[in-house]
PALUM-755138 format. One line per 2 residues: number of its first residue (from 1); their letters; for each residue x, y, z of N, C-alpha, C. Coordinates in steps of 0.02 Angstrom, whole numbers. Example, Ala and Ser with C-alpha at 12.3 -4.5 7.8 and 13.67 -1.06 7.14 Angstrom:
1> as> 660:-284:390:615:-225:390:660:-165:390; 642:-112:354:684:-53:357:645:2:394 $
This chain:
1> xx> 6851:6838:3105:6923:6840:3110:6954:6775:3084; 7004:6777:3051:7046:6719:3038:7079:6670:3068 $
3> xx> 7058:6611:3063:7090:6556:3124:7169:6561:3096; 7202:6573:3193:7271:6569:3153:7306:6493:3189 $
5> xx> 7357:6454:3160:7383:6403:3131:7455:6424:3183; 7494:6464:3142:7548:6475:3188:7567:6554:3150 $
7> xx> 7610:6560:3220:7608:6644:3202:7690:6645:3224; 7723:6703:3195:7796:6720:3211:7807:6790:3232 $
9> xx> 7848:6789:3280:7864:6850:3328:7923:6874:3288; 7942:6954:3277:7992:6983:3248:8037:6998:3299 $
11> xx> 8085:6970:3330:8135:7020:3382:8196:7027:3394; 8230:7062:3397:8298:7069:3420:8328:7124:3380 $
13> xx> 8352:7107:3303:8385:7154:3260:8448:7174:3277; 8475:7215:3258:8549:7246:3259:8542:7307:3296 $
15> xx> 8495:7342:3312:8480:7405:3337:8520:7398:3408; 8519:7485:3436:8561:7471:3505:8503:7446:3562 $
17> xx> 8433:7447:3514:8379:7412:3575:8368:7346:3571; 8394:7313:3567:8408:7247:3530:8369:7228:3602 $
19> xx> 8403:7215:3641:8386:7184:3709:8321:7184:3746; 8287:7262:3725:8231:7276:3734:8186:7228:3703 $
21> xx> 8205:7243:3637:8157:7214:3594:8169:7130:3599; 8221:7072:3613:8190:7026:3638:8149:7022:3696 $
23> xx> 8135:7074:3749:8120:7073:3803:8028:7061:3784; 8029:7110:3735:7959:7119:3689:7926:7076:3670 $
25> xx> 7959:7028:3620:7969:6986:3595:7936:6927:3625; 7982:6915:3667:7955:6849:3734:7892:6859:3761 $
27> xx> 7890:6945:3780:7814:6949:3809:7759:6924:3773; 7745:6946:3722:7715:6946:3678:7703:6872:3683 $
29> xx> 7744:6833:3661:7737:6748:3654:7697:6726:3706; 7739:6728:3787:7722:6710:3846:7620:6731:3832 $
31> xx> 7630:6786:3822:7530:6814:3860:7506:6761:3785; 7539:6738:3711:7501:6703:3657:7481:6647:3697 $
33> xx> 7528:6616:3715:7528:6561:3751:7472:6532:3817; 7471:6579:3843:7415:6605:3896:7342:6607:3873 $
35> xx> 7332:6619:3814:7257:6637:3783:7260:6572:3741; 7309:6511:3734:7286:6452:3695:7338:6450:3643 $
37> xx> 7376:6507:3612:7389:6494:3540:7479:6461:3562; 7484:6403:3538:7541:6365:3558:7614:6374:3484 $
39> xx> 7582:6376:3429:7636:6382:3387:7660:6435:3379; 7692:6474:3422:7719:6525:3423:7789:6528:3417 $
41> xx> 7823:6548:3350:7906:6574:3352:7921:6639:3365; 7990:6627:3389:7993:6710:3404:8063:6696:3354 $
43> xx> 8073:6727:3288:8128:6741:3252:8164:6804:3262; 8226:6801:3256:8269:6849:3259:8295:6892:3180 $
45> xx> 8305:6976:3141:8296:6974:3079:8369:6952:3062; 8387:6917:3058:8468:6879:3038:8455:6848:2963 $
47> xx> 8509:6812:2953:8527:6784:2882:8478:6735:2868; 8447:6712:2905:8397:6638:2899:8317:6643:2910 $
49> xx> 8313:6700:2910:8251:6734:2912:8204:6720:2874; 8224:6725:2798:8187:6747:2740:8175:6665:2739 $
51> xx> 8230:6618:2733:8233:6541:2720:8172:6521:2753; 8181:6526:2817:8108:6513:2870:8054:6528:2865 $
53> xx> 8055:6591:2851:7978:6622:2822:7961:6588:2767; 7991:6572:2712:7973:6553:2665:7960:6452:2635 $
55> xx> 7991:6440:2716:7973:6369:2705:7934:6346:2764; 7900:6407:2814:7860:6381:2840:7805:6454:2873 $
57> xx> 7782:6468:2812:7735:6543:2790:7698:6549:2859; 7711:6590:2903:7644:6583:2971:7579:6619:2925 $
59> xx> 7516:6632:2976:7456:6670:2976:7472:6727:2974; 7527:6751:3022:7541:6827:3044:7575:6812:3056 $
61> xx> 7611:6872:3058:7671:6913:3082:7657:6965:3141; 7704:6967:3214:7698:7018:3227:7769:7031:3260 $
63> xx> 7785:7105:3222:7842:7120:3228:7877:7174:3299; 7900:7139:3312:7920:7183:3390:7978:7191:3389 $
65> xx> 8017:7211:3344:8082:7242:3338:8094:7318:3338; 8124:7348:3404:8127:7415:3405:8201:7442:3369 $
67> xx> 8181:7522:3347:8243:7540:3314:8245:7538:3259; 8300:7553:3209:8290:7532:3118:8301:7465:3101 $
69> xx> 8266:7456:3061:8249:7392:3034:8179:7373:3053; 8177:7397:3120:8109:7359:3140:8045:7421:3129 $
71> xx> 8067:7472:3141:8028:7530:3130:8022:7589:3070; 8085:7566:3035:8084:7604:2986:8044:7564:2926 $
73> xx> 8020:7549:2924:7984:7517:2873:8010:7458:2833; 8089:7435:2844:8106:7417:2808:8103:7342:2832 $
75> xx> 8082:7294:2865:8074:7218:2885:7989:7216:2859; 7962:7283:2852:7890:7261:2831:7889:7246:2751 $
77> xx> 7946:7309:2708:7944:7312:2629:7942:7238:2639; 7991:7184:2650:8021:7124:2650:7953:7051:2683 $
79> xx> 7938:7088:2742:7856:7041:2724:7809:7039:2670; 7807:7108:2641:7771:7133:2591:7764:7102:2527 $
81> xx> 7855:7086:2511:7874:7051:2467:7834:6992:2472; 7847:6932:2544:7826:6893:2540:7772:6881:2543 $
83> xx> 7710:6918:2552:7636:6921:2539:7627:6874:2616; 7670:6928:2649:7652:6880:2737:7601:6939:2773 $
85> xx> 7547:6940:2800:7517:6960:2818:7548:6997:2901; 7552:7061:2928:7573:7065:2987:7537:7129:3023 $
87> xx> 7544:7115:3090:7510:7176:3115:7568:7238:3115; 7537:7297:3103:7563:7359:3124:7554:7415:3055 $
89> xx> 7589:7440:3035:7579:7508:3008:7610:7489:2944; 7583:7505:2881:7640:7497:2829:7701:7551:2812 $
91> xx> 7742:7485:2758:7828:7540:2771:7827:7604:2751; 7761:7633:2702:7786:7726:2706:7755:7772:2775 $
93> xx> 7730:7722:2807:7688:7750:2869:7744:7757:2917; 7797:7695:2905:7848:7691:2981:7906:7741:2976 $
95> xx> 7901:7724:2890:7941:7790:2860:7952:7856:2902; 7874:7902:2889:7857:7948:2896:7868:7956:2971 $
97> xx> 7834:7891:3018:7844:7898:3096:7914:7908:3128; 7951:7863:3086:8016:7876:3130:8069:7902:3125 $
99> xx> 8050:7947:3072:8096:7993:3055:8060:8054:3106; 8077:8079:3140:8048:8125:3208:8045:8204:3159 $
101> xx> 8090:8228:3135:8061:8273:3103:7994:8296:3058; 7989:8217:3027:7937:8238:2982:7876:8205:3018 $
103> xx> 7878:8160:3064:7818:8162:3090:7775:8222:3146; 7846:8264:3164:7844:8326:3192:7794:8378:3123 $
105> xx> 7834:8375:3074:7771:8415:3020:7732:8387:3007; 7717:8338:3001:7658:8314:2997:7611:8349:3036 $
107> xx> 7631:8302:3085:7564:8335:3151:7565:8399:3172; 7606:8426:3143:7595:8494:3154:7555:8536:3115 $
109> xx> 7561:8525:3050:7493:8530:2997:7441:8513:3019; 7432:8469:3031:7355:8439:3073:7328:8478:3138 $
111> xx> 7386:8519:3152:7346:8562:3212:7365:8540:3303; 7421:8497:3283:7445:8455:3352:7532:8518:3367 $
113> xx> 7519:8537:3429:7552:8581:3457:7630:8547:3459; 7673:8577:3435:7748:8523:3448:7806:8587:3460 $
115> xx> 7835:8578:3519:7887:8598:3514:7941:8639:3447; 7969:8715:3468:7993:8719:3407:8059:8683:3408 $
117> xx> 8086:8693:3327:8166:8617:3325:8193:8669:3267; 8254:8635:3260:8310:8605:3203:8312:8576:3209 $
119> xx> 8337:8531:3146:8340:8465:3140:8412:8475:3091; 8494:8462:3102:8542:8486:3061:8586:8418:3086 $
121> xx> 8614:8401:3009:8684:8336:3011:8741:8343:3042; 8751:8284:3058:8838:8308:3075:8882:8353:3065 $
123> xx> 8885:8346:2993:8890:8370:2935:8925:8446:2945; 8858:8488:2964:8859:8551:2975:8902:8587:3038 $
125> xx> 8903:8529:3080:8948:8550:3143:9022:8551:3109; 9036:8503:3096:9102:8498:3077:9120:8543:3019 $
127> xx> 9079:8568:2950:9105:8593:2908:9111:8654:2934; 9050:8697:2970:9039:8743:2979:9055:8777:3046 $
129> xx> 9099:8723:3080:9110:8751:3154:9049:8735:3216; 9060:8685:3244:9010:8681:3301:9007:8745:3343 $
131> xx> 9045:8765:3359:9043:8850:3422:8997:8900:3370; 8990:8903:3315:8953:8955:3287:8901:8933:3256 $
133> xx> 8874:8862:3261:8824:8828:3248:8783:8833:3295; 8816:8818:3342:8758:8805:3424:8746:8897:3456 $
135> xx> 8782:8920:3428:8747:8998:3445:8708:9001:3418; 8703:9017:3345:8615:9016:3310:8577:8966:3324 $
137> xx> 8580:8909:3342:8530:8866:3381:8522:8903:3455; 8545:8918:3499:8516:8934:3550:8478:9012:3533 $
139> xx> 8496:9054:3516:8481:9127:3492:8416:9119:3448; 8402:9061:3410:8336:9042:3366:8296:9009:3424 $
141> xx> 8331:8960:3477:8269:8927:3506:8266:8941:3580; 8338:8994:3607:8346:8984:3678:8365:8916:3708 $
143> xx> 8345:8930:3791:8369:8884:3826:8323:8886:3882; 8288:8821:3903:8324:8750:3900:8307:8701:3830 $
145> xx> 8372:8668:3814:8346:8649:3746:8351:8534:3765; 8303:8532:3702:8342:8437:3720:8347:8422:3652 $
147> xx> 8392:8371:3652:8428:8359:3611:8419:8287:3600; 8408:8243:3540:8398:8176:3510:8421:8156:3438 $
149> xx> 8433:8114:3440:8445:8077:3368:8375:8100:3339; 8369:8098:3233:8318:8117:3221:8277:8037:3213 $
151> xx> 8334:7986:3236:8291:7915:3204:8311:7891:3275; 8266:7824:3296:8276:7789:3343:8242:7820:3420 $
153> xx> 8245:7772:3457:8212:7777:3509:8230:7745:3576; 8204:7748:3634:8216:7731:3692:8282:7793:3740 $
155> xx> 8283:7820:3714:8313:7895:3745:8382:7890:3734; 8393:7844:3700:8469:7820:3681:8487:7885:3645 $
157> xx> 8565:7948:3665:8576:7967:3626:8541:8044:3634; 8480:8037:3667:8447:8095:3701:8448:8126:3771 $
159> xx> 8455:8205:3786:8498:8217:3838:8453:8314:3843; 8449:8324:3891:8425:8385:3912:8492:8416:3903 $
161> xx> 8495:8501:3870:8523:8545:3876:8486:8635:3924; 8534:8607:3980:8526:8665:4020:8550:8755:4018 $
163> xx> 8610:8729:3976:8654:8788:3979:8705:8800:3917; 8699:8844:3872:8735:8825:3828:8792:8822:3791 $
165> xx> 8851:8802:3847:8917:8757:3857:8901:8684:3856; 8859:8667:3877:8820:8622:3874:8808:8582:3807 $
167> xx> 8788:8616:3751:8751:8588:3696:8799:8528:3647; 8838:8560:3649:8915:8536:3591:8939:8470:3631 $
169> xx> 8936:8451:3715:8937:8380:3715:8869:8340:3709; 8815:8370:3725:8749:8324:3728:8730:8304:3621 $
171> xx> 8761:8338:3568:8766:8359:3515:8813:8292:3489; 8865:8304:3531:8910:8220:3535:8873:8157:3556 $
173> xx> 8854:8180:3608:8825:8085:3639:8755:8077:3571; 8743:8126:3538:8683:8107:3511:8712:8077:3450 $
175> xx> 8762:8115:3425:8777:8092:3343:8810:8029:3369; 8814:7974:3423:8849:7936:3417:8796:7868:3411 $
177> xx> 8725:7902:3404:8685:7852:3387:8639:7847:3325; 8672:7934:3284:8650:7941:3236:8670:7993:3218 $
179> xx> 8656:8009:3130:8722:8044:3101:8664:8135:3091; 8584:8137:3137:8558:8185:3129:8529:8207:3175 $
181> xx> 8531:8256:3216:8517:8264:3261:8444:8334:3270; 8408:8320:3313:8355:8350:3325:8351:8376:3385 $
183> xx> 8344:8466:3389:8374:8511:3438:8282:8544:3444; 8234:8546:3502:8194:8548:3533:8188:8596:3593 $
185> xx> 8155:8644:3583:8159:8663:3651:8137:8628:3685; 8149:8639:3761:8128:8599:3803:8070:8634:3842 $
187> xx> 7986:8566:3846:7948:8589:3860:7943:8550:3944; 7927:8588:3991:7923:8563:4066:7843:8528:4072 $
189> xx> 7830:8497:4101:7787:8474:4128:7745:8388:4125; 7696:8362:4150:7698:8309:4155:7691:8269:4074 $
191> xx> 7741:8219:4075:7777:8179:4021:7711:8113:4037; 7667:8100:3951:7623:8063:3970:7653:8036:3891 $
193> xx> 7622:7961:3879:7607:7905:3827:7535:7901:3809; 7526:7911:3754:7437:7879:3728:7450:7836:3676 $
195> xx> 7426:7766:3670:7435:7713:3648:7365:7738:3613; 7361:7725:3539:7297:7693:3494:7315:7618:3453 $
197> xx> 7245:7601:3493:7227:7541:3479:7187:7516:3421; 7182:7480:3384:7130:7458:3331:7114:7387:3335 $
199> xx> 7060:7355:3354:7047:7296:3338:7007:7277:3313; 6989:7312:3257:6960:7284:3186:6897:7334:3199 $
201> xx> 6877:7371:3263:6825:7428:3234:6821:7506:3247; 6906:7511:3218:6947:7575:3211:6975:7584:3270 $
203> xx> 7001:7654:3260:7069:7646:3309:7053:7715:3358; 7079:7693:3429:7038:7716:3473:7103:7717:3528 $
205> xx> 7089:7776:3561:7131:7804:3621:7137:7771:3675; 7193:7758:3704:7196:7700:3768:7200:7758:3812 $
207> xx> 7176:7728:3886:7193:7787:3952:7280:7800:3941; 7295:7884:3936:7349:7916:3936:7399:7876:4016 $
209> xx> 7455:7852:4005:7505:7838:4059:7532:7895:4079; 7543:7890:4137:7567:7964:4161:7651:7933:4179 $
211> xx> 7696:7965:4156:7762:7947:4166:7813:8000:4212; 7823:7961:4299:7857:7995:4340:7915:7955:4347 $
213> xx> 7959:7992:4324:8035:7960:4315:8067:7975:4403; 8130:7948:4412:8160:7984:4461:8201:8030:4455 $
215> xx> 8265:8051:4493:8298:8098:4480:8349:8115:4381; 8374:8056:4386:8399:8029:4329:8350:8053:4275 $
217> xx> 8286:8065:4269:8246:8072:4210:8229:8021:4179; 8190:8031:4129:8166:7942:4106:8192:7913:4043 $
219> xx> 8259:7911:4077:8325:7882:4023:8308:7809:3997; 8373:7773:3973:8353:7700:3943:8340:7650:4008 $
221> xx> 8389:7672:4049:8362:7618:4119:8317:7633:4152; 8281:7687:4163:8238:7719:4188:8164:7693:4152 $
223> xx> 8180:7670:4101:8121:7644:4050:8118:7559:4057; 8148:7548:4070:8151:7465:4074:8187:7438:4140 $
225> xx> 8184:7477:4182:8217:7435:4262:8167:7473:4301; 8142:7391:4340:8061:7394:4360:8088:7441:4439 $
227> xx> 8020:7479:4449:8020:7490:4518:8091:7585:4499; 8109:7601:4427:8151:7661:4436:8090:7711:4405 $
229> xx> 8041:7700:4409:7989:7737:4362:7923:7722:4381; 7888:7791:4405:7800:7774:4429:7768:7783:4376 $
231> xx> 7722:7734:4358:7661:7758:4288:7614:7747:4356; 7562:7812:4319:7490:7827:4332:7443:7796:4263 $
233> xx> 7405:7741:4299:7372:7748:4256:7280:7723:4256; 7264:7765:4236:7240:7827:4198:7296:7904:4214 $
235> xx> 7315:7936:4165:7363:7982:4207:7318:8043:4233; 7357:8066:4280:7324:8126:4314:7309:8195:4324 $
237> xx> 7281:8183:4274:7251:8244:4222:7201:8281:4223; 7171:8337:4222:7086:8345:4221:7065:8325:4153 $
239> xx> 7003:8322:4147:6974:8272:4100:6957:8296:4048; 6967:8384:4026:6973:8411:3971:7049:8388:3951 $
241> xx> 7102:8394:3987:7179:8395:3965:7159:8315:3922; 7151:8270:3968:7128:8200:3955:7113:8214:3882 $
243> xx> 7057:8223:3859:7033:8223:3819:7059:8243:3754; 7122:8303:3776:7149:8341:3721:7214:8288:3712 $
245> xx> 7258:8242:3756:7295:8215:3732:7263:8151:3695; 7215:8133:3692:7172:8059:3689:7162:8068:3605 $
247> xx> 7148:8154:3609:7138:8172:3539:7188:8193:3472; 7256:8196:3517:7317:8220:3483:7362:8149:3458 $
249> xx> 7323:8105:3514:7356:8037:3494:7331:7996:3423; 7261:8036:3419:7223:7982:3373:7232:8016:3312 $
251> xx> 7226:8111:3306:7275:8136:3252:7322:8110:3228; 7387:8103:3256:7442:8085:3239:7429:8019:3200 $
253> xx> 7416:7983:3223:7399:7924:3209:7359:7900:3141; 7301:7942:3126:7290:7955:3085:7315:8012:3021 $
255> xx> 7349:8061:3036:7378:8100:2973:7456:8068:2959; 7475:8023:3013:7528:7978:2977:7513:7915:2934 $
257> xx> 7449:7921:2932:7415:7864:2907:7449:7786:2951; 7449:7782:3012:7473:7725:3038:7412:7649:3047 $
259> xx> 7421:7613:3071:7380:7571:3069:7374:7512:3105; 7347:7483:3162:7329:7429:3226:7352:7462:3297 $
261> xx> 7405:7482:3283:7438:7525:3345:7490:7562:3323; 7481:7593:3400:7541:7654:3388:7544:7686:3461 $
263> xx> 7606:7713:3493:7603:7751:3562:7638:7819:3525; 7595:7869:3574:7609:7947:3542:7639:7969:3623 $
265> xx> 7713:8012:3623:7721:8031:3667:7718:8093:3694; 7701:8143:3740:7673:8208:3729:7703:8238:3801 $
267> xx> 7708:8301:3834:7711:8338:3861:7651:8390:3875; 7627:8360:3950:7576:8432:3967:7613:8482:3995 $
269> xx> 7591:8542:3979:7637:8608:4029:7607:8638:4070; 7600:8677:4101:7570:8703:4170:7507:8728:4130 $
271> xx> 7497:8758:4076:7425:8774:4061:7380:8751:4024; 7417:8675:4028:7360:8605:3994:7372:8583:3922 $
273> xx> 7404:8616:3898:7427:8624:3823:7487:8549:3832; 7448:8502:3771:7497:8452:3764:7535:8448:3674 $
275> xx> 7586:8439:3704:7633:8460:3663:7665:8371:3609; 7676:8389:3545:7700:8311:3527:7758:8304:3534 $
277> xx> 7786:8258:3541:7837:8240:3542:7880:8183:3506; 7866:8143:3487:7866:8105:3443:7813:8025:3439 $
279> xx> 7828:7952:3406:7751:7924:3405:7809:7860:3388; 7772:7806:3404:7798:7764:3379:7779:7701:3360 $
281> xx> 7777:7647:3317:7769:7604:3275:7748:7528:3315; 7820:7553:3330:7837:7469:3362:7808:7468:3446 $
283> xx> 7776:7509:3487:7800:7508:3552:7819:7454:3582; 7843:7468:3631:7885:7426:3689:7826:7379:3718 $
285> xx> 7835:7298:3761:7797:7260:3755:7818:7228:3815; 7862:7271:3855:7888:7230:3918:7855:7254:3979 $
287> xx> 7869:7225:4012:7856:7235:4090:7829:7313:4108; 7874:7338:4090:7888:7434:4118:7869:7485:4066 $
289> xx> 7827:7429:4005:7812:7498:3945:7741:7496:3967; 7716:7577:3940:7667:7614:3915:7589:7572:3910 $
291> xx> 7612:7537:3831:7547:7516:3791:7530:7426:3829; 7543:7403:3861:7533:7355:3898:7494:7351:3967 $
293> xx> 7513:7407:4004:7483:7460:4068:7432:7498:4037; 7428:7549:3974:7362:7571:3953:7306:7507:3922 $
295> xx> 7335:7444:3911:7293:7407:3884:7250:7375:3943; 7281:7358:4017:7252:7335:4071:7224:7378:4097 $
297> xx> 7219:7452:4090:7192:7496:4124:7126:7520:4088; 7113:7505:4011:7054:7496:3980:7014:7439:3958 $
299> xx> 7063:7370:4014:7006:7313:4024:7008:7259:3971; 7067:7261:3937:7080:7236:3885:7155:7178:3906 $
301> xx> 7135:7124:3916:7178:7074:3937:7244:7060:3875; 7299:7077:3896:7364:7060:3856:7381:7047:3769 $
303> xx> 7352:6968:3808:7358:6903:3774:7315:6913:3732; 7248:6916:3733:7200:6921:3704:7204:6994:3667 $
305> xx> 7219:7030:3681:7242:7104:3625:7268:7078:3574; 7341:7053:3574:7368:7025:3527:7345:6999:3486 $
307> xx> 7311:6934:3520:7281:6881:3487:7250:6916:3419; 7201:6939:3445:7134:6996:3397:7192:7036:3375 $
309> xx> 7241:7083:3378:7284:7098:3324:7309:7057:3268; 7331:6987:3285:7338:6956:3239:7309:6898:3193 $
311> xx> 7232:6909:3211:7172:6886:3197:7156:6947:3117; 7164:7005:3158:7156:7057:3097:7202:7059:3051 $
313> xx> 7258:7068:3047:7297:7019:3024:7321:6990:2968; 7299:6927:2972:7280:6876:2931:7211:6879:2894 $
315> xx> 7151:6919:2922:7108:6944:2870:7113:6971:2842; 7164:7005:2852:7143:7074:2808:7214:7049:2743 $
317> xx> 7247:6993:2743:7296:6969:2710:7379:7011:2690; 7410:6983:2652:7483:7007:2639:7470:7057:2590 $
């Protein structure tokens, strides 16, 4: 592995997870710090970014900016440029991931069970009449349906539809975080995370988190305010189901061609069948996420994950 020198943290961005993602950000540093490695920046992607990077080049990069910019591929094209070496997935990989539709076909080609959708613009509501839009969406997919932006993450913008009077405001709160929206039936049952890991001898399934929200559901505060949300973990599963999400995670992961990490989020339903749901790039790095809890629960200390992420890294170069 590559001795690293000093390394720079990606966080904050313009996204509406901004907050999250310094939360990420810091973690990340704090557990570097903990395992020895002291030159640690945590940069924000602003106007002075590129200046910095380029007058004081780290080993690695690791980018913990949730949302666009940080996940759409587009802060990596821009390392790329600079022949900066960083952990995570390259930009046609984040591409493909966070656009939720097409990582929905994707893995669905591959044989990974997903929810049926539309996926239709603003656009269409307004030209075409929302009241006679959302009838052929419910009449094509029924009810209960949920509803999300087709980009972005942390439930921002995403909203269960029960009834369908219903759809045309949850249709609103969504386009107000993005201009495309992705209409899902809604599948019941236990809501789990599978984190794949890679540290340099391929990439491998973390114990599935089992995610018990409270009444509220497992909204944006529900995801990041400690003590509103039970994870199981190992989740609690029988050990064929286990096995089938462990295996849907490492699909995805692989037919998106992704790369060091990635958390896949899924739905079991009453007859074991796990369902995709969408996957993501950047995961969350705080206190109350997923891939941090599956990393302690397969014996794999924080700090030292990282570390060896950004050990790989820097070998494997810009």
């Amino acid at each position: 592995m590559a001795e690293l020198e000093q390394v720079v943290i990606l966080a904050g961005g313009l996204s509406p997870e901004r907050e999250v993602s310094l939360r990420s950000g810091g973690r990340v540093r704090d557990a570097l710090s903990l395992v020895g490695l002291d030159d640690v920046v945590v940069l924000d992607a602003d106007a002075g970014l590129l200046a910095q990077l380029q007058q004081f080049p780290p080993n690695a990069v690791f980018p913990a900016i949730h949302g666009s910019c940080g996940e759409d591929g587009s802060i990596r094209e821009v390392l790329s440029l600079l022949g900066l070496p960083y952990v995570g997935s390259v930009p046609s990989a984040c591409r493909a991931a966070f656009d939720k539709p097409t990582a929905k076909s994707l893995a669905a080609a591959a044989g990974v069970a997903t929810p049926l959708s539309v996926t239709l613009p603003r656009e269409i509501f307004h030209d075409l009449g929302a009241a006679a839009v959302v009838s052929l969406i419910v009449a094509r997919l029924g009810l209960p349906l949920h509803v999300k932006p087709s980009r972005g993450g942390s439930a921002l913008g995403a909203a269960p539809v029960l009834r369908s009077a219903d759809l045309s405001a949850a249709l609103l709160g969504c386009f107000a975080y993005g201009d495309i929206a992705l209409i899902e039936q809604y599948v019941t049952g236990t809501e789990v995370a599978v984190s794949v890991l890679d540290l340099g001898d391929g990439p491998r399934a973390l114990p599935a988190v089992e995610i018990a929200p409270g009444d509220g559901g497992y909204d944006y505060a529900a995801r990041y305010t400690p003590g509103k949300t039970e994870f199981y973990v190992p989740a609690r599963l029988p050990v064929p189901v286990a096995a089938d999400v462990a295996a849907a995670a490492l699909t995805v992961h692989s037919v998106l061609g992704l790369r060091d990490l990635s958390r896949t989020d899924l739905i079991v339903d009453a007859a074991g069948t796990a369902w995709f749901l969408e996957v993501n790039v950047a995961p969350g790095m705080t206190e109350t996420s997923t891939l941090p809890l599956a990393l302690e629960a397969a014996g794999h200390e924080f700090g030292a994950a990282c570390l060896r992420l950004l050990s790989v890294a820097a070998a494997r170069g810009g």
